[in-house]
Each structure stands twice: as C-alpha cells, then as structure tokens.
Biopython code that builds the backbone (N, CA, C, O; Angstrom):
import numpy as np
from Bio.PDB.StructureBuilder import StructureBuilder

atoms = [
    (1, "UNK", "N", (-38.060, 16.301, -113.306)),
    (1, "UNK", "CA", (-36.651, 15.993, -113.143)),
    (1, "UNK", "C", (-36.000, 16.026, -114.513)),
    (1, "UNK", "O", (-36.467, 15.571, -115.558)),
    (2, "UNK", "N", (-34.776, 16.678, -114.319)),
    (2, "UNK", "CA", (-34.128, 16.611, -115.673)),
    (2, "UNK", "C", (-33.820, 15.240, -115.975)),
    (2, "UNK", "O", (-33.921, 14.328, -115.155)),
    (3, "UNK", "N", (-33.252, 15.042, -117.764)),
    (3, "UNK", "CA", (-33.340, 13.397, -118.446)),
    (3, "UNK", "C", (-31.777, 13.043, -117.348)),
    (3, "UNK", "O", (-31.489, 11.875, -117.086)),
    (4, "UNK", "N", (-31.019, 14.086, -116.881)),
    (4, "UNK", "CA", (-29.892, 13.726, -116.362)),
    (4, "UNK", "C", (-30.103, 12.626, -114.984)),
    (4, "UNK", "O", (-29.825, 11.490, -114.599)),
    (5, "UNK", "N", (-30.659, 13.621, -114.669)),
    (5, "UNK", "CA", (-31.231, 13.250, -112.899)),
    (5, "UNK", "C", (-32.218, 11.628, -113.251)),
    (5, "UNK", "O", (-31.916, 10.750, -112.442)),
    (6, "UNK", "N", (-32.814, 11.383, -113.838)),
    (6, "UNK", "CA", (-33.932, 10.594, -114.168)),
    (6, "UNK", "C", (-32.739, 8.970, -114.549)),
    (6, "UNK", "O", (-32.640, 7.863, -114.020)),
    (7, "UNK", "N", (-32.073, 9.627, -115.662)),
    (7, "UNK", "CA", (-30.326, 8.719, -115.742)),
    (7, "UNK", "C", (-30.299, 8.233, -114.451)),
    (7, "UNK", "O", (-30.822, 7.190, -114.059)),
    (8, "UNK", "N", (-29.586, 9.137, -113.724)),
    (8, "UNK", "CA", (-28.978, 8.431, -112.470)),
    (8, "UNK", "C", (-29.552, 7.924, -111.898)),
    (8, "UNK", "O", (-29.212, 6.755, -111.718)),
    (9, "UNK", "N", (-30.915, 8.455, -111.154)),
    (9, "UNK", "CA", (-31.752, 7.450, -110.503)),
    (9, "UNK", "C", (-32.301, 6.228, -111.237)),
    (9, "UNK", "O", (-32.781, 5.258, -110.650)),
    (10, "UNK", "N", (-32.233, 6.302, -112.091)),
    (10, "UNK", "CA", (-32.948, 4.723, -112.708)),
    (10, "UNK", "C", (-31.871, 3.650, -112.786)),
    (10, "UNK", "O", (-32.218, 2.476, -112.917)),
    (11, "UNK", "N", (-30.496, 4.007, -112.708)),
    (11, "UNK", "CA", (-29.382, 3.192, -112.980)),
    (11, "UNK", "C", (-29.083, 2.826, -111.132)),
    (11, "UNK", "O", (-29.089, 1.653, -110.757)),
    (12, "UNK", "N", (-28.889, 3.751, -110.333)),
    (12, "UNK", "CA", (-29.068, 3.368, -108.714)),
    (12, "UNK", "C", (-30.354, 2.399, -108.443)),
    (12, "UNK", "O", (-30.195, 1.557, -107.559)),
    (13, "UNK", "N", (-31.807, 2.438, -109.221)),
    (13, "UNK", "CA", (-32.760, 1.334, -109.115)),
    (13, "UNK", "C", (-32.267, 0.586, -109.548)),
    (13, "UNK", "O", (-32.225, -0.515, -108.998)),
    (14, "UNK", "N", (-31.759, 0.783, -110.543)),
    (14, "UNK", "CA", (-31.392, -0.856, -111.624)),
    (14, "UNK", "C", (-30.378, -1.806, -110.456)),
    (14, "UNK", "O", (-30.423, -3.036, -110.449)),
    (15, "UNK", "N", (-29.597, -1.102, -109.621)),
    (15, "UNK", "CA", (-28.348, -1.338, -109.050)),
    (15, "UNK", "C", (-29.235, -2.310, -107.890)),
    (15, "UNK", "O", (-29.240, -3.528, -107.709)),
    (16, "UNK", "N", (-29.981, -1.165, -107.196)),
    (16, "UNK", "CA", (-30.663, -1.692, -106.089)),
    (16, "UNK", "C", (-31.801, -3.058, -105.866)),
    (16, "UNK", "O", (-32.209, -3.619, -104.849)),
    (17, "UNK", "N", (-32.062, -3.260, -107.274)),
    (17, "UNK", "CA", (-32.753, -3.901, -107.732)),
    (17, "UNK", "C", (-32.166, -5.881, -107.845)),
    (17, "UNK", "O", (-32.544, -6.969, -107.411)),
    (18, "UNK", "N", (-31.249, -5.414, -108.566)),
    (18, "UNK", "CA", (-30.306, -6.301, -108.781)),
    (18, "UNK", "C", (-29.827, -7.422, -106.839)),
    (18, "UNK", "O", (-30.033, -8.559, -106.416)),
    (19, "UNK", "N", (-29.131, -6.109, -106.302)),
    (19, "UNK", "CA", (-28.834, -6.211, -104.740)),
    (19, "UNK", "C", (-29.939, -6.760, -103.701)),
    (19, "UNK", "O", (-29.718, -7.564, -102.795)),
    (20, "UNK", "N", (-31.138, -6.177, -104.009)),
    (20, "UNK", "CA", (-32.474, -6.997, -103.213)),
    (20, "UNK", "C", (-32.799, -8.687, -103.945)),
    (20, "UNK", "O", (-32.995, -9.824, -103.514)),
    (21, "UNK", "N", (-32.726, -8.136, -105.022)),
    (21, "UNK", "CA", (-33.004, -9.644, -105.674)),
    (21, "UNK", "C", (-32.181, -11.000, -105.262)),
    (21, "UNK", "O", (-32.537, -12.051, -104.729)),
    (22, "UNK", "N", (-31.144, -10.598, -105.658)),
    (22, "UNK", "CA", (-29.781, -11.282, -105.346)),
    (22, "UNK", "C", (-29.834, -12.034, -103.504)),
    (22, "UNK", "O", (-29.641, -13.188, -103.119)),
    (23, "UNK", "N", (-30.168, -10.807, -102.766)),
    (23, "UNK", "CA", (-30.402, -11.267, -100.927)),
    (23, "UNK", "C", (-31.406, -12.084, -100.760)),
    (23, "UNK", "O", (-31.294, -12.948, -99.891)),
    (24, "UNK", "N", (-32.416, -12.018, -101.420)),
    (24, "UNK", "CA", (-33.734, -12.339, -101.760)),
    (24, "UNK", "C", (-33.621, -13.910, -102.062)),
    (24, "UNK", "O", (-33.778, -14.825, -101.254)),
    (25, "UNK", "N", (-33.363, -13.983, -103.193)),
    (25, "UNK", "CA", (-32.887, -15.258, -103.608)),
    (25, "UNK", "C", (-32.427, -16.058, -102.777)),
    (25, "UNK", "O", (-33.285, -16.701, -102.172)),
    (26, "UNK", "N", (-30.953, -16.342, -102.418)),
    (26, "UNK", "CA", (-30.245, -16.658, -101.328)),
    (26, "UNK", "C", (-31.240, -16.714, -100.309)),
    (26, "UNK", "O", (-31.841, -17.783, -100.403)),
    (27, "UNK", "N", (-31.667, -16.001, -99.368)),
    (27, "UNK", "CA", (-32.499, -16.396, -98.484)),
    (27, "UNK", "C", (-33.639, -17.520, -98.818)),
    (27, "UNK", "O", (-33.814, -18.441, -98.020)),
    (28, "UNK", "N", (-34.504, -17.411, -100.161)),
    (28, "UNK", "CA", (-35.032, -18.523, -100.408)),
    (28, "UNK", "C", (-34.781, -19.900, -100.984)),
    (28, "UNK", "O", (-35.607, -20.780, -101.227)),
    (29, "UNK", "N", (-33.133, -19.903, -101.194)),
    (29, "UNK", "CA", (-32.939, -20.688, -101.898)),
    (29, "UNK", "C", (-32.962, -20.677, -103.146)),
    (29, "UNK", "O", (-32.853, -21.867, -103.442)),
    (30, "UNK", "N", (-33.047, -19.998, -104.226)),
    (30, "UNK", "CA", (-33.367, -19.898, -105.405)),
    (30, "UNK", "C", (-32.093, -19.910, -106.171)),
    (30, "UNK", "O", (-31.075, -19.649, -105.529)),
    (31, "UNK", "N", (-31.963, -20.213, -107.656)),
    (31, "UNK", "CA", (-30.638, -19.992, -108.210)),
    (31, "UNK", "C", (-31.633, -18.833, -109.298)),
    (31, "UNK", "O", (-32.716, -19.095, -109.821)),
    (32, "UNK", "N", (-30.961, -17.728, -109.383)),
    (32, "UNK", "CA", (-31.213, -16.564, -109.697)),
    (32, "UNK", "C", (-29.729, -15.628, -110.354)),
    (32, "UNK", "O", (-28.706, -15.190, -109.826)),
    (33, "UNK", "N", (-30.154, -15.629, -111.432)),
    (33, "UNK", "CA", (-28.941, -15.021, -112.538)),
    (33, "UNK", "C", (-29.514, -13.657, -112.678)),
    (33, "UNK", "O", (-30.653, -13.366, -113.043)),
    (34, "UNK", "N", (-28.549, -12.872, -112.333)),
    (34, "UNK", "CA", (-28.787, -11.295, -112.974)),
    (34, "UNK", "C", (-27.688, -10.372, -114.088)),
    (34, "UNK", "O", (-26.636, -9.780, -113.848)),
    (35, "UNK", "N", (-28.438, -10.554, -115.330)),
    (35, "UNK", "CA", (-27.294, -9.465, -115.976)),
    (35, "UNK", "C", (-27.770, -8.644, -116.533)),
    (35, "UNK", "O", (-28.888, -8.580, -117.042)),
    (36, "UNK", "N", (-26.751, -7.748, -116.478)),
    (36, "UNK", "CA", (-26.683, -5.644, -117.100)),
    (36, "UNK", "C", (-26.362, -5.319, -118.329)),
    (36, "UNK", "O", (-25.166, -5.384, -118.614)),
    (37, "UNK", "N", (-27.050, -5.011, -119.072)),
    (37, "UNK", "CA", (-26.589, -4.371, -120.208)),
    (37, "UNK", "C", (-27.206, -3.223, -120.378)),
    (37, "UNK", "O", (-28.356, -3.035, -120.775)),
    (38, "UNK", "N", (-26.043, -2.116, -119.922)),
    (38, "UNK", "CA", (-26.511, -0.836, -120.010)),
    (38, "UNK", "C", (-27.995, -0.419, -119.206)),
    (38, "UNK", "O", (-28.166, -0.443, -117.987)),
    (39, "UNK", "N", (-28.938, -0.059, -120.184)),
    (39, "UNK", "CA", (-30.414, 0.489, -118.772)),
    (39, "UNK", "C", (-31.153, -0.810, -119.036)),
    (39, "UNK", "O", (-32.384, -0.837, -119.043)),
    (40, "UNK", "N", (-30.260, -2.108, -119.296)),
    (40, "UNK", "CA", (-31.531, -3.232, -119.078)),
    (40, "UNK", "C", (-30.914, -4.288, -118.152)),
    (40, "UNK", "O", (-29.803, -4.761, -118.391)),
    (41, "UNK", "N", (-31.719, -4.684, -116.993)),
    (41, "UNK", "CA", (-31.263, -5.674, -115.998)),
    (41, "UNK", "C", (-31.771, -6.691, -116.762)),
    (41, "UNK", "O", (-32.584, -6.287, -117.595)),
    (42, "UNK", "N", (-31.489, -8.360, -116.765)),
    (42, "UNK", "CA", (-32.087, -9.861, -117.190)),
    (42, "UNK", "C", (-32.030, -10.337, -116.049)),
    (42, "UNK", "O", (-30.984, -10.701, -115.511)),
    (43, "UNK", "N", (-33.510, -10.405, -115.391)),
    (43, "UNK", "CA", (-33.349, -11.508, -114.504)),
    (43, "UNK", "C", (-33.373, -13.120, -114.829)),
    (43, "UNK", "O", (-34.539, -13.095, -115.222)),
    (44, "UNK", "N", (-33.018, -14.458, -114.970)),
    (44, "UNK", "CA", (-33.516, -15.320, -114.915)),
    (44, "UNK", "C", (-33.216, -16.015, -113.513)),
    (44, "UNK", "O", (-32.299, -16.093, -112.695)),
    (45, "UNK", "N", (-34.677, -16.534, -113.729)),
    (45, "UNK", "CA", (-34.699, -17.944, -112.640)),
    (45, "UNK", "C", (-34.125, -19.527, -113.493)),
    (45, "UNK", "O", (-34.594, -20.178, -114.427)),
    (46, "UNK", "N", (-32.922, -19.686, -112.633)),
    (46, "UNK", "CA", (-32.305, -20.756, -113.609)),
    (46, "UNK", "C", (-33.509, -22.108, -113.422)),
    (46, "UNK", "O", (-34.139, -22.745, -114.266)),
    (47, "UNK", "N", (-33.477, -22.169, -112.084)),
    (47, "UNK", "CA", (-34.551, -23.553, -112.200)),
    (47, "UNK", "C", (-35.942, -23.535, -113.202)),
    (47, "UNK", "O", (-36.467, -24.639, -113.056)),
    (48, "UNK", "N", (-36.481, -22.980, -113.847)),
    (48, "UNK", "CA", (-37.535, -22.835, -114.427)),
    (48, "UNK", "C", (-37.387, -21.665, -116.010)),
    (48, "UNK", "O", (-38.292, -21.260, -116.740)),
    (49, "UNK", "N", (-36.080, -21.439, -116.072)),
    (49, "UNK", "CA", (-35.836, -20.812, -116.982)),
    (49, "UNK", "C", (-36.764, -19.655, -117.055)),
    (49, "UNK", "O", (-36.822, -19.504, -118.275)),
    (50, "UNK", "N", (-37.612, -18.640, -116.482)),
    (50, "UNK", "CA", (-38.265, -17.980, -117.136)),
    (50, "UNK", "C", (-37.578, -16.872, -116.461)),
    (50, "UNK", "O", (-36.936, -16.845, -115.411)),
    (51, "UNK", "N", (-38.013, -15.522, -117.741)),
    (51, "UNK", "CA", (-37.419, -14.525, -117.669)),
    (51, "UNK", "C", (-38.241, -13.349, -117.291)),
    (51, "UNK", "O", (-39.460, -13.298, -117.460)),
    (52, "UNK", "N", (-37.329, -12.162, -116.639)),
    (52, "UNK", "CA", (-38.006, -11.163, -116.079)),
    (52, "UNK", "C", (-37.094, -9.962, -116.736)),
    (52, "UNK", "O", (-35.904, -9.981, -116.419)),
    (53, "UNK", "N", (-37.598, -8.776, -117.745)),
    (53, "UNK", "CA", (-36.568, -7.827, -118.039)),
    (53, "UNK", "C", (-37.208, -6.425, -117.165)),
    (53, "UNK", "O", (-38.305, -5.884, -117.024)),
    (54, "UNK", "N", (-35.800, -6.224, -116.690)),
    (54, "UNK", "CA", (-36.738, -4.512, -116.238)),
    (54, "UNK", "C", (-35.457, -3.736, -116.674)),
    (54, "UNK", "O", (-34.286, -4.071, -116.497)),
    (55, "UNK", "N", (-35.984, -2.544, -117.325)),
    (55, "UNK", "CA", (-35.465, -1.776, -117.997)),
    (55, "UNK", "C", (-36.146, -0.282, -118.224)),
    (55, "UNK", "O", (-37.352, -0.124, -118.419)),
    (56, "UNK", "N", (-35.129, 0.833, -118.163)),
    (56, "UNK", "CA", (-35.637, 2.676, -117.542)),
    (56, "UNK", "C", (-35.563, 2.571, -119.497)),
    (56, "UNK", "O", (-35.094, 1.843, -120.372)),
    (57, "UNK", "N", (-36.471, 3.990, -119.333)),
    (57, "UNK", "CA", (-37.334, 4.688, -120.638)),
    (57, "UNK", "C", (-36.728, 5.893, -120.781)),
    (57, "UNK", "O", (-37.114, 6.067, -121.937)),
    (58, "UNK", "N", (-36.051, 6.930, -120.532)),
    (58, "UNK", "CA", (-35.693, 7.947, -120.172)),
    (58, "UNK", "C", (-36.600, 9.070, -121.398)),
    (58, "UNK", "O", (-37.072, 10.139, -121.010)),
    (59, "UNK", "N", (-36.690, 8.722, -122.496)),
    (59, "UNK", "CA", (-38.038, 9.996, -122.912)),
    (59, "UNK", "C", (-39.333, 9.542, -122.088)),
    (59, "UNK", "O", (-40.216, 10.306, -122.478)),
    (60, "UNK", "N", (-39.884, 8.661, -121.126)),
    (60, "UNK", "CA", (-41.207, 8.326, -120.489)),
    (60, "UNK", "C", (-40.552, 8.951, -119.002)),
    (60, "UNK", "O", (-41.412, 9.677, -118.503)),
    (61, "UNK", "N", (-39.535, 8.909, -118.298)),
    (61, "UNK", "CA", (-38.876, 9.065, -117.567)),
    (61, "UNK", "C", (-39.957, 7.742, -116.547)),
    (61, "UNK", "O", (-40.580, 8.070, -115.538)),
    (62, "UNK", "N", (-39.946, 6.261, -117.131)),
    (62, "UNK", "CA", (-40.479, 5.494, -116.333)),
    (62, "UNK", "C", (-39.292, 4.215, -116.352)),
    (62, "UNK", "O", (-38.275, 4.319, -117.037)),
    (63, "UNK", "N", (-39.541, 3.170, -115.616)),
    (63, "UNK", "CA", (-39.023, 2.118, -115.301)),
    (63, "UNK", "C", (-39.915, 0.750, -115.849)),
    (63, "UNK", "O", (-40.967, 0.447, -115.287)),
    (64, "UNK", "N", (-39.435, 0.049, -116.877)),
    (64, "UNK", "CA", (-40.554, -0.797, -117.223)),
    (64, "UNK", "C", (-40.111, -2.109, -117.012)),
    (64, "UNK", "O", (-38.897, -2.250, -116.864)),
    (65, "UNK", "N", (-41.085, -3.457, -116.951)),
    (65, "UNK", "CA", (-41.233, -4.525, -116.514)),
    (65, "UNK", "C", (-41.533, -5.448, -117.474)),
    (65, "UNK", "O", (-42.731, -5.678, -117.640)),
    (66, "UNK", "N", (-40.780, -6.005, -118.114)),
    (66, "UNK", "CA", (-42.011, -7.409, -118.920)),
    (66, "UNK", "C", (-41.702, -8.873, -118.096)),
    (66, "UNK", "O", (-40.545, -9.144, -117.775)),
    (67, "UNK", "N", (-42.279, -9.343, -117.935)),
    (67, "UNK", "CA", (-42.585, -10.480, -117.289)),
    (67, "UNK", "C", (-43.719, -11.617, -118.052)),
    (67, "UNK", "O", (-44.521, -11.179, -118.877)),
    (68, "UNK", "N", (-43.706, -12.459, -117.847)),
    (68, "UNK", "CA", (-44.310, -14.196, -118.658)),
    (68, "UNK", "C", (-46.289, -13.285, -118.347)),
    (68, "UNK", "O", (-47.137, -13.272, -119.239)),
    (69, "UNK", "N", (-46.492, -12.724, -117.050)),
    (69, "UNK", "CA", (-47.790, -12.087, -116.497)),
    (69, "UNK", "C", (-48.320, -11.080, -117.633)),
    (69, "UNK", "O", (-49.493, -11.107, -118.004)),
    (70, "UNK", "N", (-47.173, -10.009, -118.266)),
    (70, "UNK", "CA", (-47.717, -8.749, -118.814)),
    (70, "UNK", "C", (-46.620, -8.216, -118.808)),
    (70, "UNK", "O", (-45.569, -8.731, -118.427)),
    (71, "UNK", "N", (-46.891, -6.372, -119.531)),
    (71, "UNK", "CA", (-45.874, -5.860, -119.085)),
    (71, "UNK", "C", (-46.611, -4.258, -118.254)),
    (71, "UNK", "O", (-47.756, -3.807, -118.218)),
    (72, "UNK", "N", (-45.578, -3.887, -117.807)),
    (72, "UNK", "CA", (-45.705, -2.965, -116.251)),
    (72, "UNK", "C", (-44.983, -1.737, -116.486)),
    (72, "UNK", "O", (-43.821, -1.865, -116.872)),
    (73, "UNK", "N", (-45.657, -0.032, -116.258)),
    (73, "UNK", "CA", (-44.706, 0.503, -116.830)),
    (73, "UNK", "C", (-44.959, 1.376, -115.050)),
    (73, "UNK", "O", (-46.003, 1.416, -114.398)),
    (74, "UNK", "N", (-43.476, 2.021, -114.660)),
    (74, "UNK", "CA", (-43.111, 2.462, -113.222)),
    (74, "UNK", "C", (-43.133, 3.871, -113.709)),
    (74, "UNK", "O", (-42.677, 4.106, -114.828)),
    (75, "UNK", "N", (-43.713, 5.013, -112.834)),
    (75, "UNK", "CA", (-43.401, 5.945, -112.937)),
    (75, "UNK", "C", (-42.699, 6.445, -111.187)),
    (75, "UNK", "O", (-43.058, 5.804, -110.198)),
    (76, "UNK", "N", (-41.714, 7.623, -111.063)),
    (76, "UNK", "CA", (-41.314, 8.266, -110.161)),
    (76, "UNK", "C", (-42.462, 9.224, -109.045)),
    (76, "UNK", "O", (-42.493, 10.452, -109.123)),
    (77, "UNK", "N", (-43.291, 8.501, -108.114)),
    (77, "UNK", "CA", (-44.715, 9.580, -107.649)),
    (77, "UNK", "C", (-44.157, 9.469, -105.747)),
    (77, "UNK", "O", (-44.071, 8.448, -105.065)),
    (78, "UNK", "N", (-43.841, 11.043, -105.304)),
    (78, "UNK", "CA", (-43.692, 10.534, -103.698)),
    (78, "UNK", "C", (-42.231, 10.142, -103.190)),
    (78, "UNK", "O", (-41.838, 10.316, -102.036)),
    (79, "UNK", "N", (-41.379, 9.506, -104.384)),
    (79, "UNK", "CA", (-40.267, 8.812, -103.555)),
    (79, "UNK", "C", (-40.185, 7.513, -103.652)),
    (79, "UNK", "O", (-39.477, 6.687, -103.076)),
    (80, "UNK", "N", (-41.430, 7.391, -104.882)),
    (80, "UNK", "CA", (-41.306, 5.691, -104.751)),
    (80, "UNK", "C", (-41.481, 5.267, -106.729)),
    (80, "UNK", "O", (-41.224, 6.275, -107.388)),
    (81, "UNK", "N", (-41.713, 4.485, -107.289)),
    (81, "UNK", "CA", (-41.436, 3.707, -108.268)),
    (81, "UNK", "C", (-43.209, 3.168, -108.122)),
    (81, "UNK", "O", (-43.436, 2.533, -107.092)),
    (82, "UNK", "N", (-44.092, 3.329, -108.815)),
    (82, "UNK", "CA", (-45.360, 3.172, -108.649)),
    (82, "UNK", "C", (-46.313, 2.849, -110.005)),
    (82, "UNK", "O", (-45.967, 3.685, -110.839)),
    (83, "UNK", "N", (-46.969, 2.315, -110.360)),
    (83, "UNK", "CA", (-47.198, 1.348, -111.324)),
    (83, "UNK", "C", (-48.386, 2.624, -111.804)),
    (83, "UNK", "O", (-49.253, 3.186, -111.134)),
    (84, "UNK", "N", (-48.018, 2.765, -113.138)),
    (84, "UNK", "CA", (-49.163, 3.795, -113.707)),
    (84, "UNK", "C", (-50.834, 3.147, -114.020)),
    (84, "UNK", "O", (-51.748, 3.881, -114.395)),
    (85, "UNK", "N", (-50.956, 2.004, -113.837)),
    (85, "UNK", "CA", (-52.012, 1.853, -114.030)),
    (85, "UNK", "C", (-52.674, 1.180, -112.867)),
    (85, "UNK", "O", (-53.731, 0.580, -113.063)),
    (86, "UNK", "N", (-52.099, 1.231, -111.577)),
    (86, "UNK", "CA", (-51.992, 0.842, -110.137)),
    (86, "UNK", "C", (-51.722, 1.365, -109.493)),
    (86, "UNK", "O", (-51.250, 2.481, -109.708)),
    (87, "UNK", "N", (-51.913, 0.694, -107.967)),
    (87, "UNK", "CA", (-51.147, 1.233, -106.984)),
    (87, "UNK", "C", (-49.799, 0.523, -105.980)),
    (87, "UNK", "O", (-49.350, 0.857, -104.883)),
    (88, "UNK", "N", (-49.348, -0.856, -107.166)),
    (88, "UNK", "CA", (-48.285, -1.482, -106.714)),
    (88, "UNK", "C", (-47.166, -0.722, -106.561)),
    (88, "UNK", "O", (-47.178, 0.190, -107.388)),
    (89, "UNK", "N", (-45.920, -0.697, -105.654)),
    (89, "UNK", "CA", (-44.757, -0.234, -105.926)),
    (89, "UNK", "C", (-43.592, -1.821, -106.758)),
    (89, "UNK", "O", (-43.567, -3.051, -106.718)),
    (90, "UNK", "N", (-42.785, -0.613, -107.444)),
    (90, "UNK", "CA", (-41.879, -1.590, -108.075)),
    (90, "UNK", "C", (-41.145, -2.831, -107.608)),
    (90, "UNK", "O", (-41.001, -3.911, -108.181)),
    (91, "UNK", "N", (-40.587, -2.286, -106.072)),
    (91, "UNK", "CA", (-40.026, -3.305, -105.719)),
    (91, "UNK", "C", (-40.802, -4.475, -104.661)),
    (91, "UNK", "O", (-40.313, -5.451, -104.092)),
    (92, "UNK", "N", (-42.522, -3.816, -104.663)),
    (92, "UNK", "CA", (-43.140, -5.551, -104.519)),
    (92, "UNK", "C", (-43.399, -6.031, -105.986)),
    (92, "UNK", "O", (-43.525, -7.205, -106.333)),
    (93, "UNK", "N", (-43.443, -5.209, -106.581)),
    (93, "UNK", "CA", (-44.484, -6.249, -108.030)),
    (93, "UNK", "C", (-43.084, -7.191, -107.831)),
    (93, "UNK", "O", (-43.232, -8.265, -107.248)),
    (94, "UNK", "N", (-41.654, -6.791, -108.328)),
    (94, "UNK", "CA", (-40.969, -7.597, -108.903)),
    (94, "UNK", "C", (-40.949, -9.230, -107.595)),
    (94, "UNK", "O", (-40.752, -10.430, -107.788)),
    (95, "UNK", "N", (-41.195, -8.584, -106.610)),
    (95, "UNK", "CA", (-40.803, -9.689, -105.811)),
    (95, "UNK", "C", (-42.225, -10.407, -106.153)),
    (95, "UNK", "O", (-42.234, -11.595, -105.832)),
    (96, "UNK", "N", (-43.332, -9.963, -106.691)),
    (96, "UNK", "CA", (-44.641, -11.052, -106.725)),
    (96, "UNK", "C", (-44.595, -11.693, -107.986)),
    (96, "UNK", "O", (-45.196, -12.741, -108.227)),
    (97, "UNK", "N", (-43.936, -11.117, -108.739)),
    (97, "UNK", "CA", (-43.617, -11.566, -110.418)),
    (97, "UNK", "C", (-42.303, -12.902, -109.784)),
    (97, "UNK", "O", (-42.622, -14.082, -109.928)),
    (98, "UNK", "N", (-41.254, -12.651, -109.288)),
    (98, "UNK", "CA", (-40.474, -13.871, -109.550)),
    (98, "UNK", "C", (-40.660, -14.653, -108.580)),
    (98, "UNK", "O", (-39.913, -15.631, -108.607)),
    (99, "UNK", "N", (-41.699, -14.582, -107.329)),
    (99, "UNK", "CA", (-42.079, -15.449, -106.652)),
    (99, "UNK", "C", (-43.742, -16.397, -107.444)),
    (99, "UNK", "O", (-44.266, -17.402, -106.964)),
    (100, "UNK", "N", (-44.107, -15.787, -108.462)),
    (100, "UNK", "CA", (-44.687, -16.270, -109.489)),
    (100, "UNK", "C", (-43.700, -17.319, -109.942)),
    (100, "UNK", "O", (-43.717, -18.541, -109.791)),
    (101, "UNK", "N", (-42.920, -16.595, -110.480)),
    (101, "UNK", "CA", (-42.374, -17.341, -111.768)),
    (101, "UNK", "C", (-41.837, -18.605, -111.251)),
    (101, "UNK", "O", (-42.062, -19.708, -111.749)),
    (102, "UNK", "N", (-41.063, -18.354, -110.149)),
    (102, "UNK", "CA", (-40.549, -19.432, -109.316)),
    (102, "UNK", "C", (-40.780, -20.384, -108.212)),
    (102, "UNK", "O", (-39.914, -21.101, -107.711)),
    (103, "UNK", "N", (-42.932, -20.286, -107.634)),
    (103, "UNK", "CA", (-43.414, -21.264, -107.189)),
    (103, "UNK", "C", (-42.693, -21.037, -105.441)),
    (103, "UNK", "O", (-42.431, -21.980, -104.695)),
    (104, "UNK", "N", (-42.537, -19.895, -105.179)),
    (104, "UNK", "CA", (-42.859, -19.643, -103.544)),
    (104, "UNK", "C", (-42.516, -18.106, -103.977)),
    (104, "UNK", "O", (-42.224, -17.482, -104.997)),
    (105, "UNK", "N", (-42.768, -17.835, -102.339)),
    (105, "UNK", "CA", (-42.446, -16.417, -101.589)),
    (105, "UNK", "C", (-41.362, -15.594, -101.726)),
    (105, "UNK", "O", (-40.282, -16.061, -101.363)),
    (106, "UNK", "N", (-41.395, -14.237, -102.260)),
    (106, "UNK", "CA", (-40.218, -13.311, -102.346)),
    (106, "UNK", "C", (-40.022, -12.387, -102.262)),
    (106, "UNK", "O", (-40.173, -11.895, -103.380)),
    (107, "UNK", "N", (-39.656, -11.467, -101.392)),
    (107, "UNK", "CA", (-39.499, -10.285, -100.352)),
    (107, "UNK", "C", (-38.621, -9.547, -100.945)),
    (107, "UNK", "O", (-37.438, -9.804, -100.719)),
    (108, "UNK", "N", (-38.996, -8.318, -101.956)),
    (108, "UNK", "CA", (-37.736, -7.624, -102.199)),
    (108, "UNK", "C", (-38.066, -5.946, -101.308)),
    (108, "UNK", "O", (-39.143, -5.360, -101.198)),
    (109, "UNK", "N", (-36.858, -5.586, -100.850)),
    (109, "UNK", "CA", (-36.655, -4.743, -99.945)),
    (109, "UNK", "C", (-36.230, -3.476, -100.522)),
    (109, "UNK", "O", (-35.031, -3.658, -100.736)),
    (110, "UNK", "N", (-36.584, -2.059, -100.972)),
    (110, "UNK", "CA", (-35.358, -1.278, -101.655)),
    (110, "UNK", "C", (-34.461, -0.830, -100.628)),
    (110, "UNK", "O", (-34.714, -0.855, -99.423)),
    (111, "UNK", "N", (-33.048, -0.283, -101.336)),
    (111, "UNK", "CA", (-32.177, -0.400, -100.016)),
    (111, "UNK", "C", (-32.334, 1.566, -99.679)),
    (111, "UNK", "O", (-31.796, 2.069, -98.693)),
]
sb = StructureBuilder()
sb.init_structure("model")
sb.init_model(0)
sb.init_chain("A")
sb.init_seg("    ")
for serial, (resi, resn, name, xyz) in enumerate(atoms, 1):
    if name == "N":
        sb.init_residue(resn, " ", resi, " ")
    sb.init_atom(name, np.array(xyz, "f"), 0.0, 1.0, " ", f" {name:<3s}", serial, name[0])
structure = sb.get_structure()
C-alpha cells in the first residue's frame, strides 16, 4: 500500500479506535479520557491513572501500542491489524490491555 493509503487507514483506526473505546467504557462504567494529537491517540483510565498510547509508524506502515504490559507493534495482514510477533488482533489486545489496566472486562468491537 502506498505511504498515502497506509495515512488514511491508520487515521480511520485511530478514529475507530477511539469510538469502540469510548462505547466500551460507558457500557462498563469506566471514566476513560481519549486524546489526539495528530497519529497519536492517549488513552487514560482516569480512575487508576494509567496510560495506554497507540500510535501509526508510516515508514513501518504498522500501528503501535505501549502500554504499563510492553510494547506491541500492528501490522496490516487479511483486513485486519495483527500483532507481528502474534496472533492477537489490535482491537482485542487493546480491549485486554485496558481491561488490565482497569481491573474488569472490555470488549472492543472495530466498526
């Protein structure tokens, strides 16, 4: 994929990302802050303060993760967002990372 194409789709994840999290939250109750700066989302979990950054690479053409656990780098395989040194997809790790961080269950959905 061109660096163009790789742009857009990682900024529609970033978007979508944000939007599952956000439903996600709310359904569990959680107070959950999300902000954008440019290709980096900040998640925090306000109750426990800890932080989750996910943020696109565009010379790796991957999607990366640091989290309190490690950090996680996403590549594009199939149609999906898929963990290069695994076989997690992106949008469970993140939901097993802030249901980590935040002490229950969290279901993120891509849209």
């Amino acid at each position: 994929m061109t660096e163009s194409e790789f742009l857009d789709l990682a900024d529609t994840t970033l978007n979508d990302i944000e939007r599952a999290l956000e439903a996600a939250a709310d359904a569990a109750g959680l107070d959950v802050e999300c902000s954008r700066a440019g290709n980096v989302l900040e998640i925090e979990l306000i109750d426990t303060g800890a932080k989750i950054i996910v943020n696109s690479q565009a010379p790796m053409q991957e999607i990366w993760v640091a989290a309190r656990s490690g950090g996680f780098h996403y590549k594009r395989f199939a149609g999906r967002w898929q963990d290069t040194r695994g076989d997690e997809e992106l949008f469970a790790a993140l939901g097993r990372l802030v249901g980590d961080q935040a002490g229950c269950a969290i279901r993120l959905e891509p849209a």
